[in-house]
C-alpha positions in Angstrom: -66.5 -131.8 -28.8 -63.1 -132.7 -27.1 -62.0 -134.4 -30.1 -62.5 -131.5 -32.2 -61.2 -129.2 -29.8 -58.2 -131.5 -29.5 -57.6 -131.1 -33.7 -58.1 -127.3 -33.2 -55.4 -127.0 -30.4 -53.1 -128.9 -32.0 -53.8 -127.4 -35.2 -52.6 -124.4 -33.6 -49.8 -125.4 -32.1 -48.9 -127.1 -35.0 -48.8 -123.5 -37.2 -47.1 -121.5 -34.3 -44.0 -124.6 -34.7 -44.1 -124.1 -38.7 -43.7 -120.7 -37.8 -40.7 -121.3 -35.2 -41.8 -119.2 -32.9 -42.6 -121.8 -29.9 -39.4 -120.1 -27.8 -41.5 -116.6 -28.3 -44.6 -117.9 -27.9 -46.6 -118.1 -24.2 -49.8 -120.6 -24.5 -52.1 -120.8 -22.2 -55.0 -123.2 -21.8 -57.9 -123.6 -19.3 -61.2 -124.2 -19.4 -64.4 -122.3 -18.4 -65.9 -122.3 -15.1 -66.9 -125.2 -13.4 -66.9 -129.4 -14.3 -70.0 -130.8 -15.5 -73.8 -130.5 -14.4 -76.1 -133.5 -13.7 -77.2 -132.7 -17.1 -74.2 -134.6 -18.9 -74.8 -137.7 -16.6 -70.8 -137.3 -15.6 -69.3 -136.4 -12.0 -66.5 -134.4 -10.7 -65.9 -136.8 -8.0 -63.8 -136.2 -5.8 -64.9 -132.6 -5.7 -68.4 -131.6 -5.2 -70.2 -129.0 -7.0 -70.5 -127.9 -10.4 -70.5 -125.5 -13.6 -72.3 -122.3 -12.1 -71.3 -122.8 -8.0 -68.6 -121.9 -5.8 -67.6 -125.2 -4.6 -64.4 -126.8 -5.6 -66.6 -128.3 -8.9 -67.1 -125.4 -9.9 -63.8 -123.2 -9.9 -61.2 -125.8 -10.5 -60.6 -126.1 -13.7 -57.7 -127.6 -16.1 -55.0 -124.6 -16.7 -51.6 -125.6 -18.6 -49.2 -123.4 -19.6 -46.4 -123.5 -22.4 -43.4 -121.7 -23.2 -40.6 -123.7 -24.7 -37.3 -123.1 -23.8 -38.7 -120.8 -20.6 -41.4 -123.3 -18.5 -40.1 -126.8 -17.8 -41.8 -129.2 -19.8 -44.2 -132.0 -18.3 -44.0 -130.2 -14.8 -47.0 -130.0 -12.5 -47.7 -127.1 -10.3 -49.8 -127.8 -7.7 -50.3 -124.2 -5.6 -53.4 -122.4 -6.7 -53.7 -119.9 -9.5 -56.0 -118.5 -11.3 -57.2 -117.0 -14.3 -56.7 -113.5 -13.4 -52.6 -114.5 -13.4 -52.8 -115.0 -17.6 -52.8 -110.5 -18.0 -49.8 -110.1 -15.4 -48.1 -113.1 -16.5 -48.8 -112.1 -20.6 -47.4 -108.6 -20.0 -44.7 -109.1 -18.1 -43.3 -111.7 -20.6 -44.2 -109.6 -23.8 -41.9 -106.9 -21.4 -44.3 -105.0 -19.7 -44.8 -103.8 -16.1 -47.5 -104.3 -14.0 -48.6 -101.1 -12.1 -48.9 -101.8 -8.6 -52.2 -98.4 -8.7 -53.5 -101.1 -10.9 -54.5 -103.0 -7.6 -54.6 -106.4 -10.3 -55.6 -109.7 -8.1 -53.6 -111.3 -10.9 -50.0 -111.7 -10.2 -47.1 -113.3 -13.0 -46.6 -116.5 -13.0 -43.6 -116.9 -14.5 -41.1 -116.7 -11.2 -43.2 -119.3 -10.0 -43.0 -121.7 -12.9 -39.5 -121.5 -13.7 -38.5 -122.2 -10.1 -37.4 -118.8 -9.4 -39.8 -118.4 -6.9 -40.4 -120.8 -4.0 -42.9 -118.6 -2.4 -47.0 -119.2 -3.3 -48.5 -116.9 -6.8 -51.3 -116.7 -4.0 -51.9 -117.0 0.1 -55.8 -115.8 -0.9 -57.9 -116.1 -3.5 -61.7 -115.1 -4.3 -64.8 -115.7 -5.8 -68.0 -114.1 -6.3 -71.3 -115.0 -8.7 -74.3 -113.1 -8.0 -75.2 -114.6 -4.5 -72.5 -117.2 -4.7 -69.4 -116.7 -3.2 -66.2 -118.1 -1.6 -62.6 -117.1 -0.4 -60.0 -119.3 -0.3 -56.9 -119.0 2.2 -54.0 -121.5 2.6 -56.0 -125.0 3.1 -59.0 -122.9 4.8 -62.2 -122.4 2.1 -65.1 -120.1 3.3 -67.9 -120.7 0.6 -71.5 -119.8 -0.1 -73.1 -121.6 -2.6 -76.3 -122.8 -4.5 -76.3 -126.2 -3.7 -76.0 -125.8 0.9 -77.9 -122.2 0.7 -76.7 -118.7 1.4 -75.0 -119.3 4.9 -71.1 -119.7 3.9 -69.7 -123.1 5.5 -66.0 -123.3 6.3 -64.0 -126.4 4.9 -60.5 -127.5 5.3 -59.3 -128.2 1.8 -56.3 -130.2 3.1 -58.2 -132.8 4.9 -61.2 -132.3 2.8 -61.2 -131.5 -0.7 -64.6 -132.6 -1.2 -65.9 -130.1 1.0 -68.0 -132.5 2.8 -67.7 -131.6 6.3 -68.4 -128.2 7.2 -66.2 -126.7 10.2 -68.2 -123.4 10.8 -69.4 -124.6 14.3 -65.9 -126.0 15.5 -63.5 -123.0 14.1 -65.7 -119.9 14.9 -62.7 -117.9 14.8 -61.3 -119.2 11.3 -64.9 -118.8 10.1 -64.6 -115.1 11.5 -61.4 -114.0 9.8 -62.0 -115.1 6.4 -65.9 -114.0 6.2 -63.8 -110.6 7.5 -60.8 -110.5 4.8 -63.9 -111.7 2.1 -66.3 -108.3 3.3 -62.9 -106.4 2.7 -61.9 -107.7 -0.9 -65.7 -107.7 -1.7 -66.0 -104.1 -0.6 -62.8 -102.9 -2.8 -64.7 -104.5 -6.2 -67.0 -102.6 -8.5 -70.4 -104.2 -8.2 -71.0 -106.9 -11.0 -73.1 -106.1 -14.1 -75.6 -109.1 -13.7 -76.3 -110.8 -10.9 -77.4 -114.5 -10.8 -79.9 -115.3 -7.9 -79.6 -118.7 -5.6 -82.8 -120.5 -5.8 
Protein backbone atom coordinates (compact mmCIF):
# COMPACT_ATOMS: atom_id res chain seq x y z
CA UNK A 1 0.00 0.00 0.00
CA UNK A 2 2.82 2.68 0.61
CA UNK A 3 4.45 1.74 -2.46
CA UNK A 4 1.51 2.25 -4.53
CA UNK A 5 0.56 5.23 -2.88
CA UNK A 6 4.18 6.45 -3.28
CA UNK A 7 3.71 5.86 -7.48
CA UNK A 8 0.33 7.64 -7.15
CA UNK A 9 1.84 10.83 -5.36
CA UNK A 10 4.42 11.09 -7.52
CA UNK A 11 2.50 10.39 -10.43
CA UNK A 12 0.78 13.48 -9.51
CA UNK A 13 3.27 15.59 -8.86
CA UNK A 14 4.87 14.51 -11.80
CA UNK A 15 1.68 15.85 -14.15
CA UNK A 16 1.19 19.14 -12.15
CA UNK A 17 5.44 19.77 -13.20
CA UNK A 18 4.53 18.78 -17.00
CA UNK A 19 1.96 21.14 -16.54
CA UNK A 20 4.39 24.00 -14.99
CA UNK A 21 2.23 24.96 -12.67
CA UNK A 22 4.26 23.82 -9.29
CA UNK A 23 4.82 27.89 -8.44
CA UNK A 24 0.73 28.02 -8.56
CA UNK A 25 0.22 24.96 -7.09
CA UNK A 26 -0.28 24.42 -2.99
CA UNK A 27 0.07 20.45 -2.08
CA UNK A 28 -0.80 19.25 0.80
CA UNK A 29 -0.29 15.78 2.29
CA UNK A 30 -1.21 14.00 5.68
CA UNK A 31 -2.50 11.13 6.61
CA UNK A 32 -5.69 9.93 8.38
CA UNK A 33 -6.22 9.72 11.96
CA UNK A 34 -4.06 7.85 14.14
CA UNK A 35 -0.68 5.39 13.66
CA UNK A 36 -1.22 1.81 13.53
CA UNK A 37 -3.41 -0.67 15.74
CA UNK A 38 -2.08 -3.86 17.33
CA UNK A 39 -3.71 -5.37 14.46
CA UNK A 40 -0.72 -4.60 11.96
CA UNK A 41 1.83 -6.05 14.61
CA UNK A 42 3.72 -2.37 14.19
CA UNK A 43 4.19 0.38 17.09
CA UNK A 44 4.13 4.03 17.32
CA UNK A 45 6.70 4.05 19.88
CA UNK A 46 7.58 6.70 21.26
CA UNK A 47 4.00 7.86 21.36
CA UNK A 48 1.35 5.72 22.84
CA UNK A 49 -2.04 5.19 21.52
CA UNK A 50 -3.42 4.57 18.29
CA UNK A 51 -5.78 4.89 15.12
CA UNK A 52 -9.25 5.64 16.81
CA UNK A 53 -7.92 7.35 20.42
CA UNK A 54 -6.97 10.66 21.55
CA UNK A 55 -3.50 9.99 22.72
CA UNK A 56 -0.59 11.39 20.82
CA UNK A 57 -0.86 7.84 18.57
CA UNK A 58 -3.59 8.70 17.54
CA UNK A 59 -3.74 12.51 16.32
CA UNK A 60 -0.26 12.93 15.19
CA UNK A 61 0.04 12.27 11.97
CA UNK A 62 2.56 13.03 8.92
CA UNK A 63 1.44 16.59 7.24
CA UNK A 64 3.87 18.11 4.49
CA UNK A 65 3.21 20.92 2.60
CA UNK A 66 4.53 22.19 -0.89
CA UNK A 67 4.55 25.31 -2.69
CA UNK A 68 7.50 25.97 -4.85
CA UNK A 69 8.88 29.13 -5.12
CA UNK A 70 6.58 30.23 -1.76
CA UNK A 71 7.45 27.41 1.20
CA UNK A 72 11.11 26.80 1.71
CA UNK A 73 11.99 23.51 0.56
CA UNK A 74 13.21 20.58 3.02
CA UNK A 75 12.19 22.74 6.08
CA UNK A 76 10.66 21.21 9.15
CA UNK A 77 8.08 22.89 11.27
CA UNK A 78 7.83 21.67 14.46
CA UNK A 79 4.80 23.86 16.22
CA UNK A 80 1.56 22.05 16.02
CA UNK A 81 -1.05 22.27 13.31
CA UNK A 82 -3.67 20.76 12.24
CA UNK A 83 -5.93 19.63 9.60
CA UNK A 84 -8.45 22.24 10.07
CA UNK A 85 -5.39 24.89 8.84
CA UNK A 86 -5.56 23.14 4.93
CA UNK A 87 -9.34 25.48 4.27
CA UNK A 88 -7.82 28.90 5.71
CA UNK A 89 -4.51 28.30 4.34
CA UNK A 90 -6.16 26.97 0.67
CA UNK A 91 -8.30 30.20 0.47
CA UNK A 92 -6.22 32.58 1.53
CA UNK A 93 -3.52 31.51 -1.13
CA UNK A 94 -6.09 31.00 -4.03
CA UNK A 95 -6.87 35.02 -2.66
CA UNK A 96 -9.60 34.65 -0.46
CA UNK A 97 -10.45 35.96 2.98
CA UNK A 98 -11.29 34.18 5.88
CA UNK A 99 -14.38 35.73 7.79
CA UNK A 100 -13.60 36.09 11.21
CA UNK A 101 -18.14 35.31 11.88
CA UNK A 102 -16.84 32.19 10.37
CA UNK A 103 -15.50 31.36 14.05
CA UNK A 104 -12.96 28.60 11.76
CA UNK A 105 -10.46 26.73 14.44
CA UNK A 106 -8.39 26.63 11.31
CA UNK A 107 -6.01 29.38 10.89
CA UNK A 108 -3.48 29.98 7.38
CA UNK A 109 -0.54 28.64 7.48
CA UNK A 110 1.30 30.35 5.23
CA UNK A 111 2.78 33.40 7.56
CA UNK A 112 4.05 30.75 9.52
CA UNK A 113 5.77 28.70 6.89
CA UNK A 114 7.43 31.29 5.04
CA UNK A 115 8.94 32.88 8.18
CA UNK A 116 6.69 35.73 8.22
CA UNK A 117 5.37 34.83 11.33
CA UNK A 118 7.41 33.96 14.42
CA UNK A 119 4.32 33.62 16.55
CA UNK A 120 2.58 29.85 16.99
CA UNK A 121 -0.49 28.79 13.98
CA UNK A 122 -1.87 27.61 17.54
CA UNK A 123 -1.54 28.20 21.64
CA UNK A 124 -4.70 25.45 21.76
CA UNK A 125 -5.88 22.89 19.95
CA UNK A 126 -8.79 20.13 20.37
CA UNK A 127 -10.16 16.95 19.95
CA UNK A 128 -13.24 15.17 20.37
CA UNK A 129 -14.52 11.40 19.10
CA UNK A 130 -17.61 10.20 20.60
CA UNK A 131 -16.47 9.77 24.28
CA UNK A 132 -12.90 10.42 23.45
CA UNK A 133 -11.45 13.56 23.92
CA UNK A 134 -8.39 15.80 24.55
CA UNK A 135 -7.21 19.56 24.45
CA UNK A 136 -3.98 20.48 23.91
CA UNK A 137 -2.28 23.81 25.29
CA UNK A 138 1.38 24.93 24.96
CA UNK A 139 3.33 21.53 26.41
CA UNK A 140 0.16 20.85 28.74
CA UNK A 141 -2.28 17.84 27.14
CA UNK A 142 -5.64 17.12 29.01
CA UNK A 143 -6.91 13.78 27.35
CA UNK A 144 -9.62 11.24 27.77
CA UNK A 145 -9.22 8.25 26.05
CA UNK A 146 -10.15 4.46 25.25
CA UNK A 147 -7.25 2.94 26.30
CA UNK A 148 -6.98 4.73 30.56
CA UNK A 149 -11.02 5.13 30.64
CA UNK A 150 -13.25 8.19 30.68
CA UNK A 151 -11.43 10.25 33.50
CA UNK A 152 -9.11 12.73 31.36
CA UNK A 153 -5.38 12.51 32.72
CA UNK A 154 -3.08 15.63 32.38
CA UNK A 155 0.38 15.10 30.62
CA UNK A 156 3.24 17.39 30.01
CA UNK A 157 4.09 16.86 26.39
CA UNK A 158 7.51 18.56 26.88
CA UNK A 159 8.86 16.24 29.34
CA UNK A 160 6.65 13.43 28.31
CA UNK A 161 5.59 12.82 24.91
CA UNK A 162 4.68 9.42 25.53
CA UNK A 163 2.06 10.43 27.88
CA UNK A 164 3.14 8.05 30.37
CA UNK A 165 2.94 9.77 33.54
CA UNK A 166 -0.20 11.40 34.34
CA UNK A 167 0.01 14.76 36.39
CA UNK A 168 -3.77 15.20 37.29
CA UNK A 169 -3.00 14.64 41.05
CA UNK A 170 0.19 16.97 41.28
CA UNK A 171 -1.22 20.10 38.92
CA UNK A 172 -4.88 20.30 40.12
CA UNK A 173 -4.98 23.73 38.99
CA UNK A 174 -3.48 23.02 35.27
CA UNK A 175 -5.91 20.06 35.24
CA UNK A 176 -8.66 22.72 36.21
CA UNK A 177 -8.05 25.30 33.49
CA UNK A 178 -7.89 23.19 30.62
CA UNK A 179 -10.83 20.65 31.54
CA UNK A 180 -12.46 24.50 31.86
CA UNK A 181 -11.23 26.18 28.28
CA UNK A 182 -12.14 22.20 26.84
CA UNK A 183 -16.15 22.59 28.45
CA UNK A 184 -16.05 26.07 26.65
CA UNK A 185 -14.74 25.06 23.03
CA UNK A 186 -16.85 21.83 23.48
CA UNK A 187 -19.95 23.85 24.27
CA UNK A 188 -19.49 26.36 21.10
CA UNK A 189 -19.51 22.90 18.61
CA UNK A 190 -22.56 21.47 17.04
CA UNK A 191 -23.00 18.03 18.46
CA UNK A 192 -21.36 15.27 16.23
CA UNK A 193 -23.49 13.11 13.86
CA UNK A 194 -22.23 9.64 15.29
CA UNK A 195 -20.94 9.02 18.26
CA UNK A 196 -18.41 6.20 19.06
CA UNK A 197 -18.76 4.69 22.60
CA UNK A 198 -15.48 3.74 25.01
CA UNK A 199 -15.71 0.27 25.91
Amino acid sequence: MMSAMDDAVGKVLAKVRELGQEENTLIFFNSDNGGPTPQTSSQNTPLRGVKATTLEGGVRVPFCAQWKGKIPAGQVYDPPIIQLDILPTALVAAGGKVDPAWKLDGVDLMPFLTGASKARPHETLYWRFGEQWAIRKGDWKLVANRIDGKEPRLFNLKDDVGEAADLTAKDPDKLKELLADWKAWNAEQKDPLWKPKMP
